[in-house]
RORO-702937 format. One record per residue: residue number from 1; x, y, z of N, C-alpha, C, CB in turn. Coordinates in Angstrom, 1 decimal, decimal comma. Glycine has a CB too. Layout:
BEGIN
<nr=NUM nc1=X nc2=Y nc3=Z cac1=X cac2=Y cac3=Z cc1=X cc2=Y cc3=Z cbc1=X cbc2=Y cbc3=Z>
...
end
This chain:
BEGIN
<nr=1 nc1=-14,6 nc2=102,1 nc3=108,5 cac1=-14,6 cac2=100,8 cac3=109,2 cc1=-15,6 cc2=100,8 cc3=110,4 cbc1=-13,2 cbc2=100,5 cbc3=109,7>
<nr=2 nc1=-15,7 nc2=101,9 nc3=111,1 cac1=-16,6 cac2=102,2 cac3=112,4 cc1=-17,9 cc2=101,6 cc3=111,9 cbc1=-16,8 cbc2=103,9 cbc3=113,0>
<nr=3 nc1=-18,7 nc2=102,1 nc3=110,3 cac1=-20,2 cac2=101,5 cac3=110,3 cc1=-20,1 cc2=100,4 cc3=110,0 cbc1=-21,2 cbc2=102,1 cbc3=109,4>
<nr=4 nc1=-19,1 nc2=99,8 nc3=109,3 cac1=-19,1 cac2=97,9 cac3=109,0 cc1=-19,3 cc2=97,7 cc3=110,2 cbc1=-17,7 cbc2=96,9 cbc3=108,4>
<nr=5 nc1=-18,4 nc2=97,6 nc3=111,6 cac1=-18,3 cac2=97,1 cac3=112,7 cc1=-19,8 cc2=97,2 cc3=113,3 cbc1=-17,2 cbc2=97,7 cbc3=113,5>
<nr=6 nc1=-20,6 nc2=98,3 nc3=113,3 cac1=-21,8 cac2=98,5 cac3=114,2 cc1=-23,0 cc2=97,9 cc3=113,6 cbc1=-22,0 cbc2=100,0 cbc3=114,6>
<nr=7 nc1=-22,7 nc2=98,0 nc3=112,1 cac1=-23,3 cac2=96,6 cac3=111,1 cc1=-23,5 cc2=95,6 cc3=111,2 cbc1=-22,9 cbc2=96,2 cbc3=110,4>
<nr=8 nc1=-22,2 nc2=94,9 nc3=112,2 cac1=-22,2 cac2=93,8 cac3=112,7 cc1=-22,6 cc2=93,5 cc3=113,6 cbc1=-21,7 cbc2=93,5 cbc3=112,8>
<nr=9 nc1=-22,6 nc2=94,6 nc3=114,7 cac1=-23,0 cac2=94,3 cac3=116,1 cc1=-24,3 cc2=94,1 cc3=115,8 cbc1=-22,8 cbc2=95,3 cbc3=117,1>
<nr=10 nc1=-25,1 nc2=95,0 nc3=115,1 cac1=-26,4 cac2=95,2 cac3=115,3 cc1=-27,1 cc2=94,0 cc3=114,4 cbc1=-26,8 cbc2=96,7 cbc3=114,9>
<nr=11 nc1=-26,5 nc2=93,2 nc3=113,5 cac1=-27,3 cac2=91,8 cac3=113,1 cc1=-26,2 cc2=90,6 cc3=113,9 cbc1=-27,3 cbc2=91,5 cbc3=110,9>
<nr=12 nc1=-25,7 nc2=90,9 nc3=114,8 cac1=-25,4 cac2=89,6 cac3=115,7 cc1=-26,5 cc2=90,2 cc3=116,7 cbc1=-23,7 cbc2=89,3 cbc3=116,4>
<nr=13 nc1=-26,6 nc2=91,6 nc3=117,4 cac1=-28,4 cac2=91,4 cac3=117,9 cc1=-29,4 cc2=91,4 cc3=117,9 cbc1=-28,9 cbc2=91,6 cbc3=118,4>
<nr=14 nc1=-29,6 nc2=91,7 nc3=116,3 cac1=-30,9 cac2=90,9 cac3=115,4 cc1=-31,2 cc2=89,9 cc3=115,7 cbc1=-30,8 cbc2=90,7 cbc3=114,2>
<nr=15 nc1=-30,0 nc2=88,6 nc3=115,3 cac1=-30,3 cac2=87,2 cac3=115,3 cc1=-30,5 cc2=86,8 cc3=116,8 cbc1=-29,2 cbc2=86,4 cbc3=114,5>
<nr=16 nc1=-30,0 nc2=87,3 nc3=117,9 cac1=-30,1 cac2=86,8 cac3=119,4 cc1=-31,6 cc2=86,3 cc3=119,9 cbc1=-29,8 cbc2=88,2 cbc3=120,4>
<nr=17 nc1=-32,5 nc2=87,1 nc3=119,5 cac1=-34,1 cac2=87,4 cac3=119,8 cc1=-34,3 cc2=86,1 cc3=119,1 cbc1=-34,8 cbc2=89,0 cbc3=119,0>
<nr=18 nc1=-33,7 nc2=85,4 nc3=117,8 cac1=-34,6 cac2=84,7 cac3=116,7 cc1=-34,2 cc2=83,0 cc3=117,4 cbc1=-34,0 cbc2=85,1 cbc3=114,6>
<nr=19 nc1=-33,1 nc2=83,0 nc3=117,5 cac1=-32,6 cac2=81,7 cac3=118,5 cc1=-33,6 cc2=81,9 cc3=119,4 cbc1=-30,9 cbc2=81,7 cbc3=119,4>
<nr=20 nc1=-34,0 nc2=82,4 nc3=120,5 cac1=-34,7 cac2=82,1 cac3=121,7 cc1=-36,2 cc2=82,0 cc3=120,9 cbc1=-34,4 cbc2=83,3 cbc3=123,0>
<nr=21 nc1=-36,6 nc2=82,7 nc3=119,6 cac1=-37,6 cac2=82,4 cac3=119,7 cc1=-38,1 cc2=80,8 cc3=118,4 cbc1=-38,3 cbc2=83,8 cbc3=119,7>
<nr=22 nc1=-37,3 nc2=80,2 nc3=118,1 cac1=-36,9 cac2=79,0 cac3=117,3 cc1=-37,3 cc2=78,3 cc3=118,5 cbc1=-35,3 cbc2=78,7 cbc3=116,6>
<nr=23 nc1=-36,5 nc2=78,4 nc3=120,3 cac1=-36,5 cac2=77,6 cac3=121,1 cc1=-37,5 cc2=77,3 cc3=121,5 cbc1=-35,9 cbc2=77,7 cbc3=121,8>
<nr=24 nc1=-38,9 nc2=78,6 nc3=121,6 cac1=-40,3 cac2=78,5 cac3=122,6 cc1=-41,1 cc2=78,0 cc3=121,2 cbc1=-41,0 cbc2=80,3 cbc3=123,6>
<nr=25 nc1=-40,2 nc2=77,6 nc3=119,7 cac1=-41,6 cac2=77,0 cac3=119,0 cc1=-41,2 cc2=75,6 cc3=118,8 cbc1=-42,1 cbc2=77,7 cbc3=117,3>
<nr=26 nc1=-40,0 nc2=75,0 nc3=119,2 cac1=-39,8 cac2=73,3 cac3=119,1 cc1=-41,1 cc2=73,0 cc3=119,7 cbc1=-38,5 cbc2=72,6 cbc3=120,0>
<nr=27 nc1=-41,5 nc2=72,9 nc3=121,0 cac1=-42,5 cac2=72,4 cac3=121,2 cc1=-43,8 cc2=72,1 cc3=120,1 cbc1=-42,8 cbc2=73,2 cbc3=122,1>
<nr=28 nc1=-43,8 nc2=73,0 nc3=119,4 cac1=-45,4 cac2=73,1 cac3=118,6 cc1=-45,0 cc2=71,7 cc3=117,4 cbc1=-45,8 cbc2=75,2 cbc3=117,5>
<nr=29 nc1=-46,5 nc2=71,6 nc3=117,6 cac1=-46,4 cac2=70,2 cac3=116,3 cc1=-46,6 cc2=71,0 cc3=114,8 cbc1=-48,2 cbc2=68,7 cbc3=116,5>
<nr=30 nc1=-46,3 nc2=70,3 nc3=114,3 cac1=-46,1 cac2=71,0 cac3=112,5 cc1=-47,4 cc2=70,8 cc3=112,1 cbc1=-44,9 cbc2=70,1 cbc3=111,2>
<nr=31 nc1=-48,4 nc2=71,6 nc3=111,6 cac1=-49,5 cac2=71,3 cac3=111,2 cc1=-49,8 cc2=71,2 cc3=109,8 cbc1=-50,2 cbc2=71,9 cbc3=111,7>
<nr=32 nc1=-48,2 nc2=70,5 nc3=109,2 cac1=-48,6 cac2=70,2 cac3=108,1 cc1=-48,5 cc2=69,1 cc3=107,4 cbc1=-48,4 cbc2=70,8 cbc3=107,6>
<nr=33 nc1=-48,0 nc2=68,0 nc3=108,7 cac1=-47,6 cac2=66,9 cac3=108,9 cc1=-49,5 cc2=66,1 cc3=109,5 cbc1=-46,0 cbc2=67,1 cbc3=110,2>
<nr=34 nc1=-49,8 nc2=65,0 nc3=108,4 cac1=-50,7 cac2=64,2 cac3=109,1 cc1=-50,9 cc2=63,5 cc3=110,4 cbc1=-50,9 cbc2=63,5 cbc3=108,5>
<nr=35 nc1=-52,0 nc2=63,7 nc3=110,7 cac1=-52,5 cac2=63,2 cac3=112,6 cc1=-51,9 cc2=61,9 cc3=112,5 cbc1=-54,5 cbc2=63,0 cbc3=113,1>
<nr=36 nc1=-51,6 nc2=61,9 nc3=113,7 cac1=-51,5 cac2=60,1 cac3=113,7 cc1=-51,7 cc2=59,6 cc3=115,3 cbc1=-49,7 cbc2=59,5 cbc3=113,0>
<nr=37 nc1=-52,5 nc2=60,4 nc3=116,0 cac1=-53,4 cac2=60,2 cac3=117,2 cc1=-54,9 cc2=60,1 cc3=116,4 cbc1=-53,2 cbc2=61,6 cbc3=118,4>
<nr=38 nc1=-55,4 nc2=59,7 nc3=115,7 cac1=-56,4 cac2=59,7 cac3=115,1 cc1=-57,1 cc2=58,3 cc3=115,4 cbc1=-56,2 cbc2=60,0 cbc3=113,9>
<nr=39 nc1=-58,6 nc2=58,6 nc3=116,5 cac1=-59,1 cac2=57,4 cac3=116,6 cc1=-60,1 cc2=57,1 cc3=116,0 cbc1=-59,2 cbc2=57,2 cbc3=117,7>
<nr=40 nc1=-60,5 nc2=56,2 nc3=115,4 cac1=-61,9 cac2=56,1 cac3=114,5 cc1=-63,3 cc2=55,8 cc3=115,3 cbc1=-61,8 cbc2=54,8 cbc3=113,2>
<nr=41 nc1=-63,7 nc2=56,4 nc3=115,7 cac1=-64,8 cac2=56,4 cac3=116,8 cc1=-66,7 cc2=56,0 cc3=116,0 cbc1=-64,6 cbc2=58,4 cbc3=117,6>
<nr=42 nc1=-66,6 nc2=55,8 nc3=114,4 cac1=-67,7 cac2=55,3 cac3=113,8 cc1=-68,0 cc2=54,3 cc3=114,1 cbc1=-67,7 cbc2=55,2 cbc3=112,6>
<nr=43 nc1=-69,4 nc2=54,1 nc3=113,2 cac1=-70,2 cac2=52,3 cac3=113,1 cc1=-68,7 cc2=51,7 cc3=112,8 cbc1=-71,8 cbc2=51,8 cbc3=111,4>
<nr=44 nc1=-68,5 nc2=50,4 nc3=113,2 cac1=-68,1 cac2=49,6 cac3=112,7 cc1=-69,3 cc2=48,3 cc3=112,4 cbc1=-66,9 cbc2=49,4 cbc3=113,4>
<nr=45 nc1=-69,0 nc2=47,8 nc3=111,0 cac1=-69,7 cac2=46,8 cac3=110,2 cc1=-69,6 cc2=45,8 cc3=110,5 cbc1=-69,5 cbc2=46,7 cbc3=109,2>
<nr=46 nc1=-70,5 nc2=44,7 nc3=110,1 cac1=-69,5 cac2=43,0 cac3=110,2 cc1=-68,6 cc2=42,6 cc3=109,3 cbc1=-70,2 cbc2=41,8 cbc3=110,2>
<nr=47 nc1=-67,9 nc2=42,1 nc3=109,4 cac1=-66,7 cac2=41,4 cac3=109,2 cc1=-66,2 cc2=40,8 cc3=107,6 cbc1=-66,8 cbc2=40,2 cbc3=110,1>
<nr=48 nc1=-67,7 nc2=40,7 nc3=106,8 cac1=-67,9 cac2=40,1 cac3=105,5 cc1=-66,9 cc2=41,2 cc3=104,4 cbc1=-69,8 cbc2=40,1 cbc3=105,1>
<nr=49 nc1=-67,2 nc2=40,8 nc3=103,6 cac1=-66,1 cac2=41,5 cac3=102,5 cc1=-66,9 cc2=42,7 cc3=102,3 cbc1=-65,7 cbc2=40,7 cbc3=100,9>
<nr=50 nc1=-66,0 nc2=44,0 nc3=101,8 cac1=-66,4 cac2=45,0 cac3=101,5 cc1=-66,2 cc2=46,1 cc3=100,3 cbc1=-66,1 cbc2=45,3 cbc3=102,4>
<nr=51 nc1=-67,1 nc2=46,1 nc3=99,1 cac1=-66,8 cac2=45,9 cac3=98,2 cc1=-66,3 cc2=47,8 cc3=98,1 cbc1=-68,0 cbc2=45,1 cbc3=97,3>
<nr=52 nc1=-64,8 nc2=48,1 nc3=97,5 cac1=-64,2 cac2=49,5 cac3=97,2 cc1=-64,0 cc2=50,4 cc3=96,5 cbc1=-63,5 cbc2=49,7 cbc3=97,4>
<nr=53 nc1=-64,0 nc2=49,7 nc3=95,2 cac1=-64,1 cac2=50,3 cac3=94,0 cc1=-64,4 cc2=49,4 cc3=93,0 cbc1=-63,0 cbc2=50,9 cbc3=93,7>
<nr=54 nc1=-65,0 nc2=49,7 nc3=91,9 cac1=-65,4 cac2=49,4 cac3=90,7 cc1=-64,7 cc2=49,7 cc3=89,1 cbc1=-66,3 cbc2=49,9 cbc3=90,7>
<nr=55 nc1=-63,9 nc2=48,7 nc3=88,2 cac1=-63,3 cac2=49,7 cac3=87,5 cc1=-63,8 cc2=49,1 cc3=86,0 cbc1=-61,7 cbc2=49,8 cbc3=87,9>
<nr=56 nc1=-64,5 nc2=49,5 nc3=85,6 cac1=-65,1 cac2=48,8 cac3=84,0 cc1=-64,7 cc2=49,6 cc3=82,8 cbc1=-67,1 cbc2=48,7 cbc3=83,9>
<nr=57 nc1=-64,5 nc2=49,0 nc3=81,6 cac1=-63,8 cac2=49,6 cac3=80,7 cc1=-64,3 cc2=48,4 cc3=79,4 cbc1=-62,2 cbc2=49,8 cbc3=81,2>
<nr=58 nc1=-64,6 nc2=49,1 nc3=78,2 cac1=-64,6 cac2=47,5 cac3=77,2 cc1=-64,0 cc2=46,9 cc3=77,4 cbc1=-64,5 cbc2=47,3 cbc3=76,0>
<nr=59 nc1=-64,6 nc2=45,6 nc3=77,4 cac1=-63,6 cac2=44,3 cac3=77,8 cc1=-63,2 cc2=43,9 cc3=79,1 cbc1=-62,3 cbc2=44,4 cbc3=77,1>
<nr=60 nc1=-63,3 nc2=44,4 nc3=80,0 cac1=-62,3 cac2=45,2 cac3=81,2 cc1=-63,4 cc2=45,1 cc3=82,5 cbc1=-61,9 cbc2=47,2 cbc3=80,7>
<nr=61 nc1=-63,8 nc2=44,3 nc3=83,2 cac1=-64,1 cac2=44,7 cac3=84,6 cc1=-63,2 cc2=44,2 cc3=86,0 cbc1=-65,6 cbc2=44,2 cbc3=84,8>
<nr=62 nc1=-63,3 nc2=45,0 nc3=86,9 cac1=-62,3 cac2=44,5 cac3=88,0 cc1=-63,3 cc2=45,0 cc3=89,0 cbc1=-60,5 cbc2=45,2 cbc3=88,2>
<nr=63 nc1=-62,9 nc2=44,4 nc3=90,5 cac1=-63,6 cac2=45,0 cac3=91,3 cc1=-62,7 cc2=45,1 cc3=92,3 cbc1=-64,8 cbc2=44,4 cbc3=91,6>
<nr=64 nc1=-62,3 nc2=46,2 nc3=93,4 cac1=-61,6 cac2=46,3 cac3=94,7 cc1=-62,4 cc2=45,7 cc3=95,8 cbc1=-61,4 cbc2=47,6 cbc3=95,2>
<nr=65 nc1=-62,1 nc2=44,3 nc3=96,1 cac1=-63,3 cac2=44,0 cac3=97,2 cc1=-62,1 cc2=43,9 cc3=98,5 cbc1=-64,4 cbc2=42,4 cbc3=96,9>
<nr=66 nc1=-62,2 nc2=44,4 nc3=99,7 cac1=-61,4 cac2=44,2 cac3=100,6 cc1=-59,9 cc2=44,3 cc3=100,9 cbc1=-61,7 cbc2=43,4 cbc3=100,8>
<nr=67 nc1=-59,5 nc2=45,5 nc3=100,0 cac1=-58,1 cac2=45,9 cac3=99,6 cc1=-57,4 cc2=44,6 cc3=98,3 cbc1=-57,2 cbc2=46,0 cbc3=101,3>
<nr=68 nc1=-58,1 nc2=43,5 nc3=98,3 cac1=-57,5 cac2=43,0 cac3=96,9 cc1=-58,5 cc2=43,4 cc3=95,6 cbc1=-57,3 cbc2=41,1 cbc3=96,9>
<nr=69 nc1=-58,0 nc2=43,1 nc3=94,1 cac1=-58,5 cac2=43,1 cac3=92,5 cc1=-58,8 cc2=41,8 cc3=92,5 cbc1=-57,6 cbc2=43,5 cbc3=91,3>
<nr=70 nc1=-60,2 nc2=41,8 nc3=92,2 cac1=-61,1 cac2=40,8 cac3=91,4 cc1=-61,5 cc2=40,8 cc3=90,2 cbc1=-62,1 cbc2=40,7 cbc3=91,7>
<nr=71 nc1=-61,5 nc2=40,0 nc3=89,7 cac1=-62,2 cac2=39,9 cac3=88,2 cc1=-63,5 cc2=38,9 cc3=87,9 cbc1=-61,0 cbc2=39,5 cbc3=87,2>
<nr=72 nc1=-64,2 nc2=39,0 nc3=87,1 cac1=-65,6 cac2=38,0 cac3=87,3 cc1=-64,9 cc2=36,5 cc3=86,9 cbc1=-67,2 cbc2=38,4 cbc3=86,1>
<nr=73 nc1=-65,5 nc2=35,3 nc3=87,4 cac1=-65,0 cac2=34,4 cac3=87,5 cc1=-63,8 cc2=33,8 cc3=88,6 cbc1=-64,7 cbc2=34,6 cbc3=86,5>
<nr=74 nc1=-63,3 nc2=35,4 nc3=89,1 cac1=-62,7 cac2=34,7 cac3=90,6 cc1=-63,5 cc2=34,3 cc3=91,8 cbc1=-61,8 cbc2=35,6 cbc3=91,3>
<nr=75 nc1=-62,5 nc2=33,5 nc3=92,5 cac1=-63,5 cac2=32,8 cac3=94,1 cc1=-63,4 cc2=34,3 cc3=95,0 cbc1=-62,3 cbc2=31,0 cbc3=95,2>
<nr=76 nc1=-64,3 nc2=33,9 nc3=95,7 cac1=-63,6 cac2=34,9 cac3=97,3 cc1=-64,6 cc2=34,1 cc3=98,0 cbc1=-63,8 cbc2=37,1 cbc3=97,6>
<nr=77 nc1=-63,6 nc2=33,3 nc3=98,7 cac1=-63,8 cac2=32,9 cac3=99,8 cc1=-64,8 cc2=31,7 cc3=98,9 cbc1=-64,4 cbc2=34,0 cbc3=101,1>
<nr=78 nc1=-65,8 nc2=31,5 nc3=99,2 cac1=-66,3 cac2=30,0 cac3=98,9 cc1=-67,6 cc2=30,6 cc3=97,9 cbc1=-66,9 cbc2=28,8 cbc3=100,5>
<nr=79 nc1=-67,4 nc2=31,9 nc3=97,5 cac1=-68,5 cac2=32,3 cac3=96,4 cc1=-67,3 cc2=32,6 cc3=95,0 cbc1=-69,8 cbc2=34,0 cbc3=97,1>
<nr=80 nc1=-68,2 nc2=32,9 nc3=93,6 cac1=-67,7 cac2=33,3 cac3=92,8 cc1=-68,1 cc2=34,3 cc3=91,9 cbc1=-67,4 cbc2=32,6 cbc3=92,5>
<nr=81 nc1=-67,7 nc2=35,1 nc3=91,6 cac1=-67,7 cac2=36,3 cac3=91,2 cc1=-68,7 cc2=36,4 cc3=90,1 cbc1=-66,3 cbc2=36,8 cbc3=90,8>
<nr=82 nc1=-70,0 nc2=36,7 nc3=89,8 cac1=-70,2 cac2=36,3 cac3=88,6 cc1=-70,9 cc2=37,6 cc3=87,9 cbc1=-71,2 cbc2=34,9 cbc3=88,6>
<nr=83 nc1=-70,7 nc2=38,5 nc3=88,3 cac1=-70,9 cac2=40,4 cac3=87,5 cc1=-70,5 cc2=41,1 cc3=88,4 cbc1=-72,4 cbc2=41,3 cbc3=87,0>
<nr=84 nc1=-69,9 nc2=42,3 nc3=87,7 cac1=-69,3 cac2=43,7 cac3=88,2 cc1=-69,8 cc2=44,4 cc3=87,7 cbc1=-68,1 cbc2=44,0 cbc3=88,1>
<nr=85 nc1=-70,7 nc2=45,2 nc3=88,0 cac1=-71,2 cac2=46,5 cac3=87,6 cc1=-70,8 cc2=48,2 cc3=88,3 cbc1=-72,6 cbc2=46,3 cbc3=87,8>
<nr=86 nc1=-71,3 nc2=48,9 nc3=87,6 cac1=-70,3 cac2=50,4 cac3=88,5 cc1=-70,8 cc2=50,4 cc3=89,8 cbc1=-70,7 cbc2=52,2 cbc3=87,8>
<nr=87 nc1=-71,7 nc2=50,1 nc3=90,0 cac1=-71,5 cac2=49,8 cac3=91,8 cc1=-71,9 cc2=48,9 cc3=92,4 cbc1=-72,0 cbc2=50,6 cbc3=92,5>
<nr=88 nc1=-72,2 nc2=47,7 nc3=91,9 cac1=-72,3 cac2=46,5 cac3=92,8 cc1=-71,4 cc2=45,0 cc3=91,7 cbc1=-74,4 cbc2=46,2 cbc3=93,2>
<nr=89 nc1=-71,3 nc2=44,4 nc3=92,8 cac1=-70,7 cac2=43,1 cac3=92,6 cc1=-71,3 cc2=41,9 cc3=93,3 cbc1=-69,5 cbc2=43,2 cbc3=92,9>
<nr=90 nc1=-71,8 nc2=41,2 nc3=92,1 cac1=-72,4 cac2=40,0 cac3=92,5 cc1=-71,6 cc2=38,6 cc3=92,5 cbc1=-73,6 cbc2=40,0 cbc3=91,6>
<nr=91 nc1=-72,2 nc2=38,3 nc3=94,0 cac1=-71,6 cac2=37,0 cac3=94,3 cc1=-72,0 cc2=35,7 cc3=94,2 cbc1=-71,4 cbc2=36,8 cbc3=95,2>
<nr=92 nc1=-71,7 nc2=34,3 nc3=93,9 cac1=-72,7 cac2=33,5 cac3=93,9 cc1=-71,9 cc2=32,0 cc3=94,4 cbc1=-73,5 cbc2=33,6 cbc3=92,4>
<nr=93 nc1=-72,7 nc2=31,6 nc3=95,6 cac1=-72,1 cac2=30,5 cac3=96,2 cc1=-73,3 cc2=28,7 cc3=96,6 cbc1=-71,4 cbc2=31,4 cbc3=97,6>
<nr=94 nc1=-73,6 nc2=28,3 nc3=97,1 cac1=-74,4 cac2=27,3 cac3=96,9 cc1=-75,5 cc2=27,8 cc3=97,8 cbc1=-73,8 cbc2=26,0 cbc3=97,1>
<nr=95 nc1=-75,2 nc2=28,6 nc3=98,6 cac1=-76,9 cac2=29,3 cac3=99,1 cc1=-77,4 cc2=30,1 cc3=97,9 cbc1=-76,7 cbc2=30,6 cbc3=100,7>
<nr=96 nc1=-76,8 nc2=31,0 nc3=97,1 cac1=-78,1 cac2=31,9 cac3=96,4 cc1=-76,5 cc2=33,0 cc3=95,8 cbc1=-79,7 cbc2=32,9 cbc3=97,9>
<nr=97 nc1=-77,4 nc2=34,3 nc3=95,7 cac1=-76,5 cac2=35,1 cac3=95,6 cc1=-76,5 cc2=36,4 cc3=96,3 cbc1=-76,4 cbc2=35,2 cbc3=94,6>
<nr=98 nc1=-75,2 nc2=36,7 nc3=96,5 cac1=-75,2 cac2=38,2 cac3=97,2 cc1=-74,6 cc2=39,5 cc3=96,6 cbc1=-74,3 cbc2=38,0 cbc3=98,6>
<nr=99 nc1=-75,2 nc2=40,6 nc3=96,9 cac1=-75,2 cac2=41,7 cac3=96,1 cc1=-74,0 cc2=42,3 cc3=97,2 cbc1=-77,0 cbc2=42,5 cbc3=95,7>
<nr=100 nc1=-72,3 nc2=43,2 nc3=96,7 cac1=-72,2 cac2=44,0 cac3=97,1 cc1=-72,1 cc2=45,4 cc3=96,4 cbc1=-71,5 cbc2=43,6 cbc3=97,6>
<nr=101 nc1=-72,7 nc2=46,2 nc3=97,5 cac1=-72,7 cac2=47,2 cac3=97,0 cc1=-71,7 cc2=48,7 cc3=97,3 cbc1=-73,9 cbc2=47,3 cbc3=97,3>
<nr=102 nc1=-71,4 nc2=49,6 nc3=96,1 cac1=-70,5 cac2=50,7 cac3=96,6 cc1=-71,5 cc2=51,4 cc3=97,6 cbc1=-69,9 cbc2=51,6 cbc3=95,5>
<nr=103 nc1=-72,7 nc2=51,7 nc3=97,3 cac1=-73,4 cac2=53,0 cac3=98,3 cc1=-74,7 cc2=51,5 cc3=98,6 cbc1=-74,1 cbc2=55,2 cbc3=97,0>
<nr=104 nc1=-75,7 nc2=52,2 nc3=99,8 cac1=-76,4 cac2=51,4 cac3=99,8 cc1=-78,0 cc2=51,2 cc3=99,0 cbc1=-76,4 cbc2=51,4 cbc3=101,0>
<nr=105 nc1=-78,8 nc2=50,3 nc3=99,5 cac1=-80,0 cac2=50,4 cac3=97,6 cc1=-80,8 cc2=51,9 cc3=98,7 cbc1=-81,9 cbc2=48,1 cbc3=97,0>
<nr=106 nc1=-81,1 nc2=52,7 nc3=97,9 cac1=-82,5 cac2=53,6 cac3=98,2 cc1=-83,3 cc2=53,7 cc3=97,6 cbc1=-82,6 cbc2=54,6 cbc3=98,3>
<nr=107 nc1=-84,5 nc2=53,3 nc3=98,2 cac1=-85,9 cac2=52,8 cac3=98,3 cc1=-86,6 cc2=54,5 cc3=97,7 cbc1=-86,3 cbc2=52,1 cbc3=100,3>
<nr=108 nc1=-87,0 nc2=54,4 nc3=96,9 cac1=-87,7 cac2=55,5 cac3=95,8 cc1=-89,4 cc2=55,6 cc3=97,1 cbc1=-88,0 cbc2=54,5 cbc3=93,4>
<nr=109 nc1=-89,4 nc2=57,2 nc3=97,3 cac1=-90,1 cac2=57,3 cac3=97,8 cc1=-91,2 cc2=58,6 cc3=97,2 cbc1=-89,6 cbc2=57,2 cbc3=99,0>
<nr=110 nc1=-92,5 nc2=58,5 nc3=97,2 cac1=-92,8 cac2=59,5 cac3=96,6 cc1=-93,0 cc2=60,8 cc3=97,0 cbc1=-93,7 cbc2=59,2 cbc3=96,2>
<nr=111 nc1=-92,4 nc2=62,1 nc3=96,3 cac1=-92,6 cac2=63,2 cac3=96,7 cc1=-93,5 cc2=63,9 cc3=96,8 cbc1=-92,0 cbc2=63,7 cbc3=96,4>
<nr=112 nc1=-93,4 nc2=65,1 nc3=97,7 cac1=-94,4 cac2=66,0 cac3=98,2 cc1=-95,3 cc2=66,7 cc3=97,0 cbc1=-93,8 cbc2=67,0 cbc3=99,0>
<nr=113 nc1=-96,3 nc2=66,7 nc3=97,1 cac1=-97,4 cac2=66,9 cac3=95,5 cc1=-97,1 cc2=68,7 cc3=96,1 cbc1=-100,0 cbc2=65,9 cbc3=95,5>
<nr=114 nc1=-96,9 nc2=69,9 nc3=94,2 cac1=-96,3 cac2=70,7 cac3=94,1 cc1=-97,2 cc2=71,4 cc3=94,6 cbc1=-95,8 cbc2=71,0 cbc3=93,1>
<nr=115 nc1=-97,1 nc2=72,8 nc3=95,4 cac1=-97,6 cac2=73,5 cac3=96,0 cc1=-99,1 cc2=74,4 cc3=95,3 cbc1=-96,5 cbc2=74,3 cbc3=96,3>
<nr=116 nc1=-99,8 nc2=74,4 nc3=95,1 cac1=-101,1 cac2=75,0 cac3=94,9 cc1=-100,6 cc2=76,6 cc3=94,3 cbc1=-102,1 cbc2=75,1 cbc3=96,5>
<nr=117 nc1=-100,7 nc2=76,8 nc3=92,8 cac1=-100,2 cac2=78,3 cac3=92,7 cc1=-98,7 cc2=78,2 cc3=92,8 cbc1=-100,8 cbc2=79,2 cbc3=93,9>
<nr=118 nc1=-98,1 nc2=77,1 nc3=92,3 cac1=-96,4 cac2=77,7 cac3=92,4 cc1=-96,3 cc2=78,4 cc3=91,0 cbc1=-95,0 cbc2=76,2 cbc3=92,5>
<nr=119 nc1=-95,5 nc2=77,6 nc3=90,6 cac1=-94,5 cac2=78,6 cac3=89,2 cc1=-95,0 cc2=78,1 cc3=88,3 cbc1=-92,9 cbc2=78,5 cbc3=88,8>
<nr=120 nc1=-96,7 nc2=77,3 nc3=87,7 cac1=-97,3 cac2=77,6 cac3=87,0 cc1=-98,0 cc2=78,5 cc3=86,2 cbc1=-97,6 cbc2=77,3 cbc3=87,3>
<nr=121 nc1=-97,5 nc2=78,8 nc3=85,4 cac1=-98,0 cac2=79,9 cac3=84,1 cc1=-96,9 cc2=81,1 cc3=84,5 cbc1=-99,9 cbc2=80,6 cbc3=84,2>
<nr=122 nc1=-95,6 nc2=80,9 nc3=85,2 cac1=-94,1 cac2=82,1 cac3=85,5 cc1=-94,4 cc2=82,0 cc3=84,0 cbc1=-92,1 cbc2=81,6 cbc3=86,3>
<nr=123 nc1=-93,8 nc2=83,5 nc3=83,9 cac1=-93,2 cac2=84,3 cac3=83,1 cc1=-94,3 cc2=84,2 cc3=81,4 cbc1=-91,6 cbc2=83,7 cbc3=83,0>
<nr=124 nc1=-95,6 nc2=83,8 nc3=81,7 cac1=-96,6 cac2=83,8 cac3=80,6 cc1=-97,4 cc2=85,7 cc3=80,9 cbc1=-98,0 cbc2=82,3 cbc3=80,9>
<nr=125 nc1=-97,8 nc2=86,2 nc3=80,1 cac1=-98,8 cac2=87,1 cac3=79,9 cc1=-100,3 cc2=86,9 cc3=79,5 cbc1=-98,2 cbc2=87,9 cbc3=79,1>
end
């Protein structure tokens, strides 16, 4: 009976140490829980719709413009939808039409002419 008893003593002062140290980690934030002091400090854009996803399939196009689903043929706002392609959506209202786009257009620029003596004739004898 003597080692059961000192068995005990000695994991009741095991656990003593682990209470006090549970107490100095309440403080700490869980870092596996998402931020939510998070300020967005980017460009912000203007105000116009913003086109978010693209979803085409036979038969099948939709567009995410501004957290709602479009389909061609709907209004938004005083234009109407008239193609959905994988990354732009075209609008068309009594001024003309407007292109939105997922990424923005880039302008094809010509590259640097190849170095004099590169990897012309590698690996010939």
């Amino acid at each position: 009976m003597k080692v059961g008893a000192s068995a005990i003593m000695a994991g009741l002062l095991a656990l003593a140490p682990a209470g006090r140290a549970a107490d100095s980690l309440a403080g700490l934030a869980d870092p596996t829980r998402p931020q939510t002091d998070y300020v967005y400090d980017g460009p912000v854009y203007g105000g116009g719709p913003v086109l978010q996803s693209t979803m085409i399939a036979p038969g099948f196009k939709r567009a995410v413009i501004s957290g709602r689903t479009y389909g061609i043929g709907d209004k938004l706002g005083r234009a109407v939808i008239v193609d959905i392609q994988p990354y732009e959506v075209v609008l068309k209202d009594g001024a003309g039409e407007k292109r939105l786009r997922l990424v923005p257009s880039l302008a094809k620029t010509q590259g640097a002419p190849a170095a004099a003596g590169g990897n012309q004739g590698a690996g010939k004898k």
